[in-house]
mmCIF file of the N, C-alpha and C atoms, coordinates in Angstrom:
data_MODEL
# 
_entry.id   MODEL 
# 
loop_
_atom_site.group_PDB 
_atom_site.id 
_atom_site.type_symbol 
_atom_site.label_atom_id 
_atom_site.label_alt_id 
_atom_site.label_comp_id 
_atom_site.label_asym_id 
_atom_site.label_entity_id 
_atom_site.label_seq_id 
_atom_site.pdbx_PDB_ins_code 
_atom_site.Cartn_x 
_atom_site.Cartn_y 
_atom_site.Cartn_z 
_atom_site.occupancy 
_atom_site.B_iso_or_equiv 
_atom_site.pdbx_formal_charge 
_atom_site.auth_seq_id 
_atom_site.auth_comp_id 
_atom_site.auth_asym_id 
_atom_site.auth_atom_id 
_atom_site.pdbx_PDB_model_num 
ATOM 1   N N  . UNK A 1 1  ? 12.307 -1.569  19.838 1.00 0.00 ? 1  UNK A N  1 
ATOM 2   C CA . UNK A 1 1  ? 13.249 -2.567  20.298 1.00 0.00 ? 1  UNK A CA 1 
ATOM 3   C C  . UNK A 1 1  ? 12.531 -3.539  21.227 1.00 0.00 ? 1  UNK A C  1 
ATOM 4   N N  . UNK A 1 2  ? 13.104 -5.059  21.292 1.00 0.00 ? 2  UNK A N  1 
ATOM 5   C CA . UNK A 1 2  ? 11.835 -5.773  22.117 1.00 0.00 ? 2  UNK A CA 1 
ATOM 6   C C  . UNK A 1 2  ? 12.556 -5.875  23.300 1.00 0.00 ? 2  UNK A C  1 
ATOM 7   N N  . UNK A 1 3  ? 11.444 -5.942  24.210 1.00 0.00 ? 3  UNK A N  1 
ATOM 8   C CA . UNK A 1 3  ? 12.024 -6.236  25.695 1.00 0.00 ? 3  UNK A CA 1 
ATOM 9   C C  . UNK A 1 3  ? 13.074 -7.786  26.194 1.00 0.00 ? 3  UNK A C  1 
ATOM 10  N N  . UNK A 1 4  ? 13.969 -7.377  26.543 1.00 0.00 ? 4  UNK A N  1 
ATOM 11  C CA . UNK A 1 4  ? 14.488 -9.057  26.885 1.00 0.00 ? 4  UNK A CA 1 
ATOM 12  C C  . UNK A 1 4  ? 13.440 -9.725  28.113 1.00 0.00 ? 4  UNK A C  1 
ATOM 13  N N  . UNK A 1 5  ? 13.514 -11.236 27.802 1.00 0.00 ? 5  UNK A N  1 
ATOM 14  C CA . UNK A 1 5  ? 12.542 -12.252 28.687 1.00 0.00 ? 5  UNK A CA 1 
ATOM 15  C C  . UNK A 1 5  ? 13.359 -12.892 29.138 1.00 0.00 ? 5  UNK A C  1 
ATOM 16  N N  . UNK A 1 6  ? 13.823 -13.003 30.340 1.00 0.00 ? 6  UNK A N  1 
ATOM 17  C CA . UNK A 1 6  ? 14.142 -13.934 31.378 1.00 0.00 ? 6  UNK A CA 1 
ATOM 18  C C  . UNK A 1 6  ? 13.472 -15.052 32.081 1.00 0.00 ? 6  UNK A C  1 
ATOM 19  N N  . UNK A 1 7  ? 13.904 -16.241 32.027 1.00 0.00 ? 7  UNK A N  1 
ATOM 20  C CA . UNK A 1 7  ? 13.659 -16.777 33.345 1.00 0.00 ? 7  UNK A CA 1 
ATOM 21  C C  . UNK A 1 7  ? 14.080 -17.408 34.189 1.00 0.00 ? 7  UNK A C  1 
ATOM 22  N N  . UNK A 1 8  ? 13.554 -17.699 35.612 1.00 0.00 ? 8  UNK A N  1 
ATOM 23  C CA . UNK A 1 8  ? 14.126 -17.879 37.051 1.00 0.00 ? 8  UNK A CA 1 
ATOM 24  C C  . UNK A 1 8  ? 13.551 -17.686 37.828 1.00 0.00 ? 8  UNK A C  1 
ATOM 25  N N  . UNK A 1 9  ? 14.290 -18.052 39.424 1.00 0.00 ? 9  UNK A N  1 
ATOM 26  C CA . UNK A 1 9  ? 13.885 -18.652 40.334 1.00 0.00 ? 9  UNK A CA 1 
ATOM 27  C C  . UNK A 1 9  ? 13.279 -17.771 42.019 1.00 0.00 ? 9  UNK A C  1 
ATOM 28  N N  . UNK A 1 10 ? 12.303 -17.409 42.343 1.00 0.00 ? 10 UNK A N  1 
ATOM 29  C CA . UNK A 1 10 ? 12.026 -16.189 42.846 1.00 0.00 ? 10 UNK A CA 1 
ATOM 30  C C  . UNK A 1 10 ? 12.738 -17.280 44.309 1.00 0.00 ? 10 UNK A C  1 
ATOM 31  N N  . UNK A 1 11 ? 13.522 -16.202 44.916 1.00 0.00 ? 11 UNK A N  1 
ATOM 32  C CA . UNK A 1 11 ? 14.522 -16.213 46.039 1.00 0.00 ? 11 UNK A CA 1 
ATOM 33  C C  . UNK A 1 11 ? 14.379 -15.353 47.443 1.00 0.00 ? 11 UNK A C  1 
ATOM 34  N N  . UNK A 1 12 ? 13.536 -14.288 47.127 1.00 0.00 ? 12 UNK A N  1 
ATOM 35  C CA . UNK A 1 12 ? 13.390 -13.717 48.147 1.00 0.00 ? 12 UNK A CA 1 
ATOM 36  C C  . UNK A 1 12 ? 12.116 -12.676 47.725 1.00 0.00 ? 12 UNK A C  1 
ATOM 37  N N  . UNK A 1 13 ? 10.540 -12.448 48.681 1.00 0.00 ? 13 UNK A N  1 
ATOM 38  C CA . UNK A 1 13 ? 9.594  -11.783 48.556 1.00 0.00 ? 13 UNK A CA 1 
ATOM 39  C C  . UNK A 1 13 ? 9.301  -10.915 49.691 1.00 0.00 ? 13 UNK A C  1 
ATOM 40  N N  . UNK A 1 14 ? 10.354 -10.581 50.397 1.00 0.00 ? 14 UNK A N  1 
ATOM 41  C CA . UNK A 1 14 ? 10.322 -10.170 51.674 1.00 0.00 ? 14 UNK A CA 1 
ATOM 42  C C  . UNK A 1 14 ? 9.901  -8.507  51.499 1.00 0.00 ? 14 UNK A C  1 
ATOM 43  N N  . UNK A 1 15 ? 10.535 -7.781  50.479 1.00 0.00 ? 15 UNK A N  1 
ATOM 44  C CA . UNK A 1 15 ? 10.012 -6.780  49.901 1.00 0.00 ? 15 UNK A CA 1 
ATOM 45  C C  . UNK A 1 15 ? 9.023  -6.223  49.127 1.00 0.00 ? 15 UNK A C  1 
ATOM 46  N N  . UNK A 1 16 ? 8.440  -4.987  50.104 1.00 0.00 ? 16 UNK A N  1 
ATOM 47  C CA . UNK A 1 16 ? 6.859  -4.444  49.541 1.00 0.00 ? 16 UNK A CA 1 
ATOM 48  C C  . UNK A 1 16 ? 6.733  -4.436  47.679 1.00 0.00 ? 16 UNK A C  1 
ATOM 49  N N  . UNK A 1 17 ? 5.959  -4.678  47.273 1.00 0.00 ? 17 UNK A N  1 
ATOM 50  C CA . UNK A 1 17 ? 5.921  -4.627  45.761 1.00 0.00 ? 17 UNK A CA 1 
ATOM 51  C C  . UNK A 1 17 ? 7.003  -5.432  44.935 1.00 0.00 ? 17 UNK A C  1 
ATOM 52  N N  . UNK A 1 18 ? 8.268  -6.222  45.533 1.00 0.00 ? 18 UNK A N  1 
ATOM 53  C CA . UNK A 1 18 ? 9.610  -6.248  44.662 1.00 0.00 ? 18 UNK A CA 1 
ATOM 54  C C  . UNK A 1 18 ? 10.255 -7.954  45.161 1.00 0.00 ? 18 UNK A C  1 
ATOM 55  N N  . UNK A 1 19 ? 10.158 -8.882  44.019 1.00 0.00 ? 19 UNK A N  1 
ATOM 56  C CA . UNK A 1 19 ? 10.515 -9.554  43.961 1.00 0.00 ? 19 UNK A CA 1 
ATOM 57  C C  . UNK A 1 19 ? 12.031 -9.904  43.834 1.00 0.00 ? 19 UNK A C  1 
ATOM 58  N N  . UNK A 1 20 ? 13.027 -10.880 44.218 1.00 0.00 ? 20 UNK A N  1 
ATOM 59  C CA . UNK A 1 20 ? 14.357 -11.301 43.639 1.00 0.00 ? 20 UNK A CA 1 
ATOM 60  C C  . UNK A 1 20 ? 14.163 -12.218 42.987 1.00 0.00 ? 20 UNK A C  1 
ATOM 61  N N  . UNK A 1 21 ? 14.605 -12.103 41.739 1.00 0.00 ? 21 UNK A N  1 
ATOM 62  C CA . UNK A 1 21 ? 14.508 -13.380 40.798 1.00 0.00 ? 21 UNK A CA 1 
ATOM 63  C C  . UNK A 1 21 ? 16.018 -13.740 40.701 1.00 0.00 ? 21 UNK A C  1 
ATOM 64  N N  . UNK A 1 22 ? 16.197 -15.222 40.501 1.00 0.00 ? 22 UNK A N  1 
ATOM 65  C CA . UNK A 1 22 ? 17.995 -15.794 40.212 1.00 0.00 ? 22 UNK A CA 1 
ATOM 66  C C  . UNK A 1 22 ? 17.737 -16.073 38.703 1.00 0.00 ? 22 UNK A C  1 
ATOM 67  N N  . UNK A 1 23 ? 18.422 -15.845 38.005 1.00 0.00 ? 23 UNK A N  1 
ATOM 68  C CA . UNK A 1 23 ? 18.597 -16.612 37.130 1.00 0.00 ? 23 UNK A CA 1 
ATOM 69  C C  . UNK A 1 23 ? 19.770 -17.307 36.381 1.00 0.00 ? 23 UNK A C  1 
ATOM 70  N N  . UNK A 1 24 ? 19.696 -18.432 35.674 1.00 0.00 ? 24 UNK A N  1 
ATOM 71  C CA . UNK A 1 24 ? 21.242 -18.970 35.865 1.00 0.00 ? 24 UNK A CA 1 
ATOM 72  C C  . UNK A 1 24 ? 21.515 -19.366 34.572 1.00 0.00 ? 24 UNK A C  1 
ATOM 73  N N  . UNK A 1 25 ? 22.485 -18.694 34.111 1.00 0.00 ? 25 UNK A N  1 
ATOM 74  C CA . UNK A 1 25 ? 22.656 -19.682 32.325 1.00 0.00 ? 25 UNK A CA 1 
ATOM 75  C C  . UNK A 1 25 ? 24.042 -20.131 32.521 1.00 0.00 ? 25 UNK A C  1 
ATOM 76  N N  . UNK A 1 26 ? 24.045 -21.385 31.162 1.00 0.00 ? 26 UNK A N  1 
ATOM 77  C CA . UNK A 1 26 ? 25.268 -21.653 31.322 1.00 0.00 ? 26 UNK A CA 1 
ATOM 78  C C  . UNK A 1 26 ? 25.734 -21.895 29.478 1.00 0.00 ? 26 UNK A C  1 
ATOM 79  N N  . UNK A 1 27 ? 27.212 -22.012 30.015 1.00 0.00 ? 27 UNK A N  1 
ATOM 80  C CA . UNK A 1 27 ? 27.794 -21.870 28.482 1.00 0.00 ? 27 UNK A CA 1 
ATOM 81  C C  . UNK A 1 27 ? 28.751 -22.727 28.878 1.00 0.00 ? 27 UNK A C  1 
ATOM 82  N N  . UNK A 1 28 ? 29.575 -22.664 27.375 1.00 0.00 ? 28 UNK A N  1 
ATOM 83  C CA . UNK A 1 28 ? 30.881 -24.004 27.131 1.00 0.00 ? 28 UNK A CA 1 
ATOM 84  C C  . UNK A 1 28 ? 31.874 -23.072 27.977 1.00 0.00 ? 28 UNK A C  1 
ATOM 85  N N  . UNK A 1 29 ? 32.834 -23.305 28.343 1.00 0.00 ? 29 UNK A N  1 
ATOM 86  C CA . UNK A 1 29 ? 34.185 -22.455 28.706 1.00 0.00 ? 29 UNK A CA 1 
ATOM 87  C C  . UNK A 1 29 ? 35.180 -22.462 27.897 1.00 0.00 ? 29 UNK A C  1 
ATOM 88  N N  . UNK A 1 30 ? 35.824 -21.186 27.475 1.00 0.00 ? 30 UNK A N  1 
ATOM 89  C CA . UNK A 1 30 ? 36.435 -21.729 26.143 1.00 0.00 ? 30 UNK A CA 1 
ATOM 90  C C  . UNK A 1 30 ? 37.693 -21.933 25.785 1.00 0.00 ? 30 UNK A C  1 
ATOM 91  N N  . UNK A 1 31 ? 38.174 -22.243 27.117 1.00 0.00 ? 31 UNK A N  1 
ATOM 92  C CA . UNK A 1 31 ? 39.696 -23.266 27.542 1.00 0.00 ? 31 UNK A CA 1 
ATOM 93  C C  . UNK A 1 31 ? 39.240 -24.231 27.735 1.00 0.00 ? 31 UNK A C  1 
ATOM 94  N N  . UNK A 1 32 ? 38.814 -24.222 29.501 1.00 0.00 ? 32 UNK A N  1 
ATOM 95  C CA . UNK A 1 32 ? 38.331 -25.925 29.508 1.00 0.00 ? 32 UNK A CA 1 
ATOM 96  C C  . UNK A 1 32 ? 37.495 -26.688 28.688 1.00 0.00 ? 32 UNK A C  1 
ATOM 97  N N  . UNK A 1 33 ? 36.698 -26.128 27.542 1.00 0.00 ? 33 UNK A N  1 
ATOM 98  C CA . UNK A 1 33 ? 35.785 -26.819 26.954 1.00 0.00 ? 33 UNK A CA 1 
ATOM 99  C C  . UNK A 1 33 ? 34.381 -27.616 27.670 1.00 0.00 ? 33 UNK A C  1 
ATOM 100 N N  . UNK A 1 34 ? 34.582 -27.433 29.103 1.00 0.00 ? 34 UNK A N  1 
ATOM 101 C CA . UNK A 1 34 ? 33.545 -27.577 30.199 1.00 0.00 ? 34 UNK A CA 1 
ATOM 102 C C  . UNK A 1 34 ? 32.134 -26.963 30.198 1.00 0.00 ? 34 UNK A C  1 
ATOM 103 N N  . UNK A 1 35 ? 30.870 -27.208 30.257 1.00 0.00 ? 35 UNK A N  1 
ATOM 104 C CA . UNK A 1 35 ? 29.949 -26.401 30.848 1.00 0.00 ? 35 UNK A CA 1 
ATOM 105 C C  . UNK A 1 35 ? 29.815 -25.907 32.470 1.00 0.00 ? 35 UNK A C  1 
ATOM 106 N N  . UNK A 1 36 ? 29.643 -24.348 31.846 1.00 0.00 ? 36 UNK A N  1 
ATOM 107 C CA . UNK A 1 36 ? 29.979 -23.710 33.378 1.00 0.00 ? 36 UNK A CA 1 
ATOM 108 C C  . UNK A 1 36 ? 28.657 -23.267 33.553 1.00 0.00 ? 36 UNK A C  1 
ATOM 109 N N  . UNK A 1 37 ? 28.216 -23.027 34.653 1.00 0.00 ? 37 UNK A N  1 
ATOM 110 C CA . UNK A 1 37 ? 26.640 -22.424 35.625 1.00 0.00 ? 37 UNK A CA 1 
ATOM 111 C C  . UNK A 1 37 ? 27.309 -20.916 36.282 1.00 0.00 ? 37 UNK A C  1 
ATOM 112 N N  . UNK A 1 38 ? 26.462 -19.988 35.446 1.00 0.00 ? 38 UNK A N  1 
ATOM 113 C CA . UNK A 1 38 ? 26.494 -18.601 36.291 1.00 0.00 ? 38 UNK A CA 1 
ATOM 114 C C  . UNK A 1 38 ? 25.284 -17.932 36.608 1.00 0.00 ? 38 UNK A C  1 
ATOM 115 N N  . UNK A 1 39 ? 25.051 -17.597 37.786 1.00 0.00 ? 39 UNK A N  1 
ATOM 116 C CA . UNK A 1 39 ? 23.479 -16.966 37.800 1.00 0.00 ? 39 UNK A CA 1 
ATOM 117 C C  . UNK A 1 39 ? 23.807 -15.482 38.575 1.00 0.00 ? 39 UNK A C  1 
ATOM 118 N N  . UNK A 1 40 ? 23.022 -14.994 38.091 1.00 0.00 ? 40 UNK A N  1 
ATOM 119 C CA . UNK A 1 40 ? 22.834 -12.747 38.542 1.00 0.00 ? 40 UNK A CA 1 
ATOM 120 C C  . UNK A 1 40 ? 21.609 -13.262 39.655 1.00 0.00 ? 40 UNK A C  1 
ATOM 121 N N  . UNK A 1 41 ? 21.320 -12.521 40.166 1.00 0.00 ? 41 UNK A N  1 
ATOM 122 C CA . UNK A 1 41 ? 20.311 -12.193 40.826 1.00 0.00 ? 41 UNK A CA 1 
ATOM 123 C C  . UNK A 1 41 ? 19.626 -10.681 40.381 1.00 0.00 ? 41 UNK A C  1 
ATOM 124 N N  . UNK A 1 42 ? 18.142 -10.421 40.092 1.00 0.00 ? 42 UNK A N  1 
ATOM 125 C CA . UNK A 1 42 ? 17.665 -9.388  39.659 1.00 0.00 ? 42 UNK A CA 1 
ATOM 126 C C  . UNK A 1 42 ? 16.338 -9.090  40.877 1.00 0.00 ? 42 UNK A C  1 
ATOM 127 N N  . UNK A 1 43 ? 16.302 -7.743  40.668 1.00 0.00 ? 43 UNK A N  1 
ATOM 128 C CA . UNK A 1 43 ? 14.963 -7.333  41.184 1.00 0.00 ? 43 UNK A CA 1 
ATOM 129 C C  . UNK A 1 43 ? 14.050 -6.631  40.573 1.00 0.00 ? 43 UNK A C  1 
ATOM 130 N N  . UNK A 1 44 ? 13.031 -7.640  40.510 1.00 0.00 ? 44 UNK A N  1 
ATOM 131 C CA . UNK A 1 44 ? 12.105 -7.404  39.779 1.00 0.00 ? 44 UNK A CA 1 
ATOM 132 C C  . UNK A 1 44 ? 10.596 -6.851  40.647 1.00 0.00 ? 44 UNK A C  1 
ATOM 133 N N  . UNK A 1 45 ? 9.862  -6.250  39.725 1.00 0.00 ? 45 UNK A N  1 
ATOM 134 C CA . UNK A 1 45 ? 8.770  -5.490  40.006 1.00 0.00 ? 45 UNK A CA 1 
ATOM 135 C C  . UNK A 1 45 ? 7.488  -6.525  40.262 1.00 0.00 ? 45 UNK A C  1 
ATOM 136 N N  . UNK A 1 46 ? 6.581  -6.452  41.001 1.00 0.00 ? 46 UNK A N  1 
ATOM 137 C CA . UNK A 1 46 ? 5.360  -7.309  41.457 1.00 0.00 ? 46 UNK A CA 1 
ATOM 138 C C  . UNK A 1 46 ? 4.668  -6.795  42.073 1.00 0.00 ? 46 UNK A C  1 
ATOM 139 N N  . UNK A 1 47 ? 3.631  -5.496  41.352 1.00 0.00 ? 47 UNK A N  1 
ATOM 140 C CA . UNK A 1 47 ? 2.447  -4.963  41.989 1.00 0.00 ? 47 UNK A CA 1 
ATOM 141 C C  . UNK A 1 47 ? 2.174  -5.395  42.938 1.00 0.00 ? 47 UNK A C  1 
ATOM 142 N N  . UNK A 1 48 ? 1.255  -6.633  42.517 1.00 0.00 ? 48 UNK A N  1 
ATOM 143 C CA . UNK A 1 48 ? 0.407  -7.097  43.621 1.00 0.00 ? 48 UNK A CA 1 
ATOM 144 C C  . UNK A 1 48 ? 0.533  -8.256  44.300 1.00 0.00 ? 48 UNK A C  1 
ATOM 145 N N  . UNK A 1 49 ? 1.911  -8.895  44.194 1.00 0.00 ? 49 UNK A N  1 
ATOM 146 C CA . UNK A 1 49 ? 2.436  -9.697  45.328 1.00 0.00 ? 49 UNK A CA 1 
ATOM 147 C C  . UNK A 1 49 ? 2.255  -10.947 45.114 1.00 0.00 ? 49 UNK A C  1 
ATOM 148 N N  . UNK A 1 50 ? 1.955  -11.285 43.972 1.00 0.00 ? 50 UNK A N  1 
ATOM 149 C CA . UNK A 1 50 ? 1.358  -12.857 43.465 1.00 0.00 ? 50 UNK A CA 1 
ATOM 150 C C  . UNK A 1 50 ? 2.440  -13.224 43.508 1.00 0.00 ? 50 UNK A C  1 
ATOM 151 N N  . UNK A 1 51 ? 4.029  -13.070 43.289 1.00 0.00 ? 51 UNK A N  1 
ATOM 152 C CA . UNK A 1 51 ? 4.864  -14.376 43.394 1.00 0.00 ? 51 UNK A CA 1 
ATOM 153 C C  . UNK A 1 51 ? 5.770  -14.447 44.778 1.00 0.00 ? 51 UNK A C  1 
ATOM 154 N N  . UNK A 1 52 ? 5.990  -15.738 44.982 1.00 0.00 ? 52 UNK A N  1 
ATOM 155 C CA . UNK A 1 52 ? 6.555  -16.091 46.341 1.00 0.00 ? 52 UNK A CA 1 
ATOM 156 C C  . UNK A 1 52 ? 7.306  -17.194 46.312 1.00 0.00 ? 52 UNK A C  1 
ATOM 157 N N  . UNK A 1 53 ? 8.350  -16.995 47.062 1.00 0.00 ? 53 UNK A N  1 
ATOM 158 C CA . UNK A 1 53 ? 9.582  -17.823 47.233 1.00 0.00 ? 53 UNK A CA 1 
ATOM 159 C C  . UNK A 1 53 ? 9.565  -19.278 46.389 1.00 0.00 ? 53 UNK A C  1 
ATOM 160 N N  . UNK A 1 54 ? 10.480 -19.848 45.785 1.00 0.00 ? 54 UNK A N  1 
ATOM 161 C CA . UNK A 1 54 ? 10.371 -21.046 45.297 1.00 0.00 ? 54 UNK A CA 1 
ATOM 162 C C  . UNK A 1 54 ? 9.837  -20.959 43.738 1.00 0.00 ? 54 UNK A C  1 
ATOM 163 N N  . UNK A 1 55 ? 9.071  -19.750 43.341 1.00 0.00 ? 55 UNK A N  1 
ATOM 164 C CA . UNK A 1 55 ? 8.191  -19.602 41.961 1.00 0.00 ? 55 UNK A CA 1 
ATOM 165 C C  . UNK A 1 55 ? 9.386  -19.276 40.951 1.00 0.00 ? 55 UNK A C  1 
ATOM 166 N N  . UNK A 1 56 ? 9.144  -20.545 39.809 1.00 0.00 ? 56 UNK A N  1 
ATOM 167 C CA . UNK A 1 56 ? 9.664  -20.118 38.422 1.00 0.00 ? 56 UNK A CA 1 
ATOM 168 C C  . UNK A 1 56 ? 8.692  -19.082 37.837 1.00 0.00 ? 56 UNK A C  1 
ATOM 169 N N  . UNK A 1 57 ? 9.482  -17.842 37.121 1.00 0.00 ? 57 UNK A N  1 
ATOM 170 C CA . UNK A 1 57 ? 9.005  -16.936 36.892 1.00 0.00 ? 57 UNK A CA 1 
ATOM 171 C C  . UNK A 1 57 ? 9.739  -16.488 35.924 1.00 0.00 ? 57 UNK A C  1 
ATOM 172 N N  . UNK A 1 58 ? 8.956  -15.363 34.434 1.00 0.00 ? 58 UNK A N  1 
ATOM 173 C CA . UNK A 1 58 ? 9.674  -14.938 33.365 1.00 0.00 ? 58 UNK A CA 1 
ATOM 174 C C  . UNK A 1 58 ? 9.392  -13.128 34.428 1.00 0.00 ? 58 UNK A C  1 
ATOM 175 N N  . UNK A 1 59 ? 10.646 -12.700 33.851 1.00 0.00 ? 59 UNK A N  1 
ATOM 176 C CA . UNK A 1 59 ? 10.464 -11.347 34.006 1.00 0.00 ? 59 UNK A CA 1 
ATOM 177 C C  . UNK A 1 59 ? 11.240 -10.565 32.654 1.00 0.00 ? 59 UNK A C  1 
ATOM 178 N N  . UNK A 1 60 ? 10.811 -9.439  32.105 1.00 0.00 ? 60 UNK A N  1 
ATOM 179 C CA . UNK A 1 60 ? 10.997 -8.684  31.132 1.00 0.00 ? 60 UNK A CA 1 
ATOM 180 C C  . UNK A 1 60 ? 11.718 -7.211  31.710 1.00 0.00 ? 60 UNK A C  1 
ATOM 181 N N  . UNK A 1 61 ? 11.691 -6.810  30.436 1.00 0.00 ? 61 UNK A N  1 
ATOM 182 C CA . UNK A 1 61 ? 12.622 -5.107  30.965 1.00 0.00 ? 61 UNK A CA 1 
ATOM 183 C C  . UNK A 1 61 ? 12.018 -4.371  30.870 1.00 0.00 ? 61 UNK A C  1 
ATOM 184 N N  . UNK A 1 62 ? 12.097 -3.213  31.955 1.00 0.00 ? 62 UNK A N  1 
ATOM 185 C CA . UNK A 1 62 ? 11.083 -1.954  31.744 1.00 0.00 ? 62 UNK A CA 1 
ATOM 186 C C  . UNK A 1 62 ? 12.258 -0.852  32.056 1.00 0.00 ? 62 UNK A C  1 
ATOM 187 N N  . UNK A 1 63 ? 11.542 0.053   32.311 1.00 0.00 ? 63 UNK A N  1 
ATOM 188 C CA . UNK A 1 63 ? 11.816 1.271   32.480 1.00 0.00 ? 63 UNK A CA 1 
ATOM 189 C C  . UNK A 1 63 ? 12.307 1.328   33.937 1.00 0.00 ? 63 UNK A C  1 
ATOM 190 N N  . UNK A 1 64 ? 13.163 2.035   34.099 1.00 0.00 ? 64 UNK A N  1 
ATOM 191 C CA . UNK A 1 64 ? 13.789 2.288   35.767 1.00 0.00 ? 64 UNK A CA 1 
ATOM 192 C C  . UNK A 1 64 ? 12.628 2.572   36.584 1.00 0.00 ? 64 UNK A C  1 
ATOM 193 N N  . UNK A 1 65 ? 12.262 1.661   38.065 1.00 0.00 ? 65 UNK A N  1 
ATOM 194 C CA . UNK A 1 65 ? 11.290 2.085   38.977 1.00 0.00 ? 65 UNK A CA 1 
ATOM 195 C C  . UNK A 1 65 ? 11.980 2.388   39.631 1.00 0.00 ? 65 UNK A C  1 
ATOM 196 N N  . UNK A 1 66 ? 12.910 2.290   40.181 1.00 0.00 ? 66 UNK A N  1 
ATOM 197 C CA . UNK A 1 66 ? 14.432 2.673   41.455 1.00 0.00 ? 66 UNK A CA 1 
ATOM 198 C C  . UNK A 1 66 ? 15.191 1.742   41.085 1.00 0.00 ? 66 UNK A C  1 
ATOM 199 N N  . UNK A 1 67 ? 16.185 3.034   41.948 1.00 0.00 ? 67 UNK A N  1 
ATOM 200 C CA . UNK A 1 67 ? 17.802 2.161   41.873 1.00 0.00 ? 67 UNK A CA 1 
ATOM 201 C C  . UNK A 1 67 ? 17.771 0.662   41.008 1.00 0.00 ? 67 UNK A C  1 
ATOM 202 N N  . UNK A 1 68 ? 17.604 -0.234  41.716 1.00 0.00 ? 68 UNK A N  1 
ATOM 203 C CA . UNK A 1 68 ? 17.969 -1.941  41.268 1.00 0.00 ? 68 UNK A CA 1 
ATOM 204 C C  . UNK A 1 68 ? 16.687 -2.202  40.629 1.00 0.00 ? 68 UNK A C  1 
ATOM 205 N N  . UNK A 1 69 ? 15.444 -1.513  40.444 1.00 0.00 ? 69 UNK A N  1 
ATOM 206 C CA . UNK A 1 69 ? 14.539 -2.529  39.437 1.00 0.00 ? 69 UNK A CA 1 
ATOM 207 C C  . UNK A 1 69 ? 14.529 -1.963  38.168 1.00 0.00 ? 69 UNK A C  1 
ATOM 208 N N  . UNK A 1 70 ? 14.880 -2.347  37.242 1.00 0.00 ? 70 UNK A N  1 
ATOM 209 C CA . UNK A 1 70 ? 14.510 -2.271  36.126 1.00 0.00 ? 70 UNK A CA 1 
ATOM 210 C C  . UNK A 1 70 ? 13.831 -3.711  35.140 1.00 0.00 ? 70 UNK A C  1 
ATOM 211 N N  . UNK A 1 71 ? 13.474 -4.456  35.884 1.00 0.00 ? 71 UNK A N  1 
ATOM 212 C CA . UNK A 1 71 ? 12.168 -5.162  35.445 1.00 0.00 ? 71 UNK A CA 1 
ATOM 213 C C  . UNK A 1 71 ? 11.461 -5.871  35.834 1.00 0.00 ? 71 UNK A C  1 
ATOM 214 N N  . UNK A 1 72 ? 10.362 -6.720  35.299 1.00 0.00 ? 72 UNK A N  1 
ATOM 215 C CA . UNK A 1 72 ? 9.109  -6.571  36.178 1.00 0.00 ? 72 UNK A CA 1 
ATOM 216 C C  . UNK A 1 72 ? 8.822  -8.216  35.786 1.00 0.00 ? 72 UNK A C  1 
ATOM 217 N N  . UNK A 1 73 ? 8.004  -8.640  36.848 1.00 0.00 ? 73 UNK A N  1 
ATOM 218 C CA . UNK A 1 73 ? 7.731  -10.309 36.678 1.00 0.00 ? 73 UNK A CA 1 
ATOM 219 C C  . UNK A 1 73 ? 6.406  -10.315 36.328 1.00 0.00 ? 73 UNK A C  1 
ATOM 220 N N  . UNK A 1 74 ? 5.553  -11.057 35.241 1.00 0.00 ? 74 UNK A N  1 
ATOM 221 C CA . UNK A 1 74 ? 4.887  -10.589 34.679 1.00 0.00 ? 74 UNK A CA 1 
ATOM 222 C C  . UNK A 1 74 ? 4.064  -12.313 34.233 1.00 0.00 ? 74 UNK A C  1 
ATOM 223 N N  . UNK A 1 75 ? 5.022  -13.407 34.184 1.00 0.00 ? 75 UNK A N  1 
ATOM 224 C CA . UNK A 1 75 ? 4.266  -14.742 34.375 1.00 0.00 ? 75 UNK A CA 1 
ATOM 225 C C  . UNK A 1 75 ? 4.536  -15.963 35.313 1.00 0.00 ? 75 UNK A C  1 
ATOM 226 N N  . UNK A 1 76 ? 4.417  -16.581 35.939 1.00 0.00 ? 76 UNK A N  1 
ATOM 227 C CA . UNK A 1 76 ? 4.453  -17.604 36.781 1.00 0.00 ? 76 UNK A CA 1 
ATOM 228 C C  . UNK A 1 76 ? 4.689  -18.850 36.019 1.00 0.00 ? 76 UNK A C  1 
ATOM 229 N N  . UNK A 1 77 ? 5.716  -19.626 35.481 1.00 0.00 ? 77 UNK A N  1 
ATOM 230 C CA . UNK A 1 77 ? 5.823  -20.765 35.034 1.00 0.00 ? 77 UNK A CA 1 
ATOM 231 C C  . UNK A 1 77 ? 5.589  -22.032 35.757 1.00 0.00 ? 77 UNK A C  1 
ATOM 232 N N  . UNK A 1 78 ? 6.192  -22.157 36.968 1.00 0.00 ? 78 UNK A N  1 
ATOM 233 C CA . UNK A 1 78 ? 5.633  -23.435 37.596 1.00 0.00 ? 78 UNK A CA 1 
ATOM 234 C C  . UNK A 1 78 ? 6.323  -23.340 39.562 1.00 0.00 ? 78 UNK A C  1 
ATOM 235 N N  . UNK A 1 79 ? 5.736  -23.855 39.861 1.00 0.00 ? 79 UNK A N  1 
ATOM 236 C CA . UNK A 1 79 ? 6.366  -23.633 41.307 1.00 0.00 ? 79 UNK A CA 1 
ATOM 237 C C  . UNK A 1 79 ? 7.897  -24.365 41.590 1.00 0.00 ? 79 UNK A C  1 
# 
């Protein structure tokens, strides 16, 4: 089965090894016929600390590391 790829907006690096990524999609609404903006916030995995606040970033799915991470940031798209 393939891993899902996300991407979004790293929000907080304040944590050892563990990034917050936002990410935000949007869709039609299907009364108002409007485009609506919803974003999750995830925590994602970052060995070695390369991403930091402000970084567009893809993160994928892994395997449970604790509680809230189950996946890991893995490329840096653009600042």
């Amino acid at each position: 089965m393939p891993k899902r790829v996300l991407q979004g907006v790293v929000v907080s690096d304040k944590n050892a090894k563990t990034v917050v990524v936002k990410v935000e999609r949007r869709f039609t609404h299907p009364v108002m016929k409007k485009t609506v903006r919803r974003s999750k916030k995830y925590h994602a995995h970052d060995e070695k600390g390369e991403f930091k606040t402000g970084d567009v970033v893809r993160i994928r799915e892994c395997r449970p590391l604790s509680k809230l991470k189950t996946w890991e940031a893995f490329e840096r798209v653009g600042k």
